[in-house]
N, C-alpha and C positions, 0 to 999 in steps of 0.2 A: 504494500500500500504506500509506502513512502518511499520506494523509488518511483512509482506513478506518479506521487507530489510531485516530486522533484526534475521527471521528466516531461511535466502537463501532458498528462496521458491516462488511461484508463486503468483498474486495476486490473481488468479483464482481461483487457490487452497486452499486459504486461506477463500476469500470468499463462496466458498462452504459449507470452515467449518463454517464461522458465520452464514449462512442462512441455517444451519442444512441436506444440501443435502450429506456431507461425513462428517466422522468419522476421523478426523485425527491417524493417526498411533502412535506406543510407539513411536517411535522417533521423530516423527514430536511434538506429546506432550510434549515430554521433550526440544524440541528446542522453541515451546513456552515460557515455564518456565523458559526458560535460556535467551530468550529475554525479557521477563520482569522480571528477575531476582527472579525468586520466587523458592521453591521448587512445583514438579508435581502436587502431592497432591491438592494443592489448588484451580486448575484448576477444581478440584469436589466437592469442596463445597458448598453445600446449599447456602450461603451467601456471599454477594462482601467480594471482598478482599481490606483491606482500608492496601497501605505501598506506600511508596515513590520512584519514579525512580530513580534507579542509574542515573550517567552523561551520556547520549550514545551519540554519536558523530551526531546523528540526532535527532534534538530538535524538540520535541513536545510541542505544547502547554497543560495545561493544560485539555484544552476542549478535545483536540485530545486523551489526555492520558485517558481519563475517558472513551469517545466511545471505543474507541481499548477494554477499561476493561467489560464493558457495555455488550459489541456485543458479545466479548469471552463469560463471563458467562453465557449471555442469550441463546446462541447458547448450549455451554454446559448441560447449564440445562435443556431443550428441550429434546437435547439425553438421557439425562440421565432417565427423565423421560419417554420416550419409552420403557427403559427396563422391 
């Protein structure tokens, strides 16, 4: 739900993309990256991505920051490995 905030997106939609039913779009990819402040890229990497959240005005814990990272990648790498 709060990378949906953060990516003015749907939660539906969002979760689609962690449970691998859509492909999010170039832009939607890059509004990921811009909600966790990463470059695109990284979002296709074989391996987590270990850096630190910027401040955003909605505080995640911990735990919550690693899921949100977790489910991205996993979902990711899923797709990716369909190709």
């Amino acid at each position: 739900m709060q990378l949906a905030e953060l990516c003015d997106s749907s939660t539906g939609y969002i979760g689609e993309i962690e449970s691998g039913k859509r492909f999010p779009s170039v832009s939607m990819i890059e509004r990921i990256a811009g909600a966790l402040n990463i470059e695109s890229y990284f979002l296709f990497k074989n391996e987590p991505i270990n850096f630190s959240f910027p401040d955003f005005s909605i505080k995640l814990a911990p735990s919550q920051k690693r899921e949100i990272l977790n489910r991205v990648n996993s979902t990711l790498s899923k797709v990716l490995d369909d190709f």
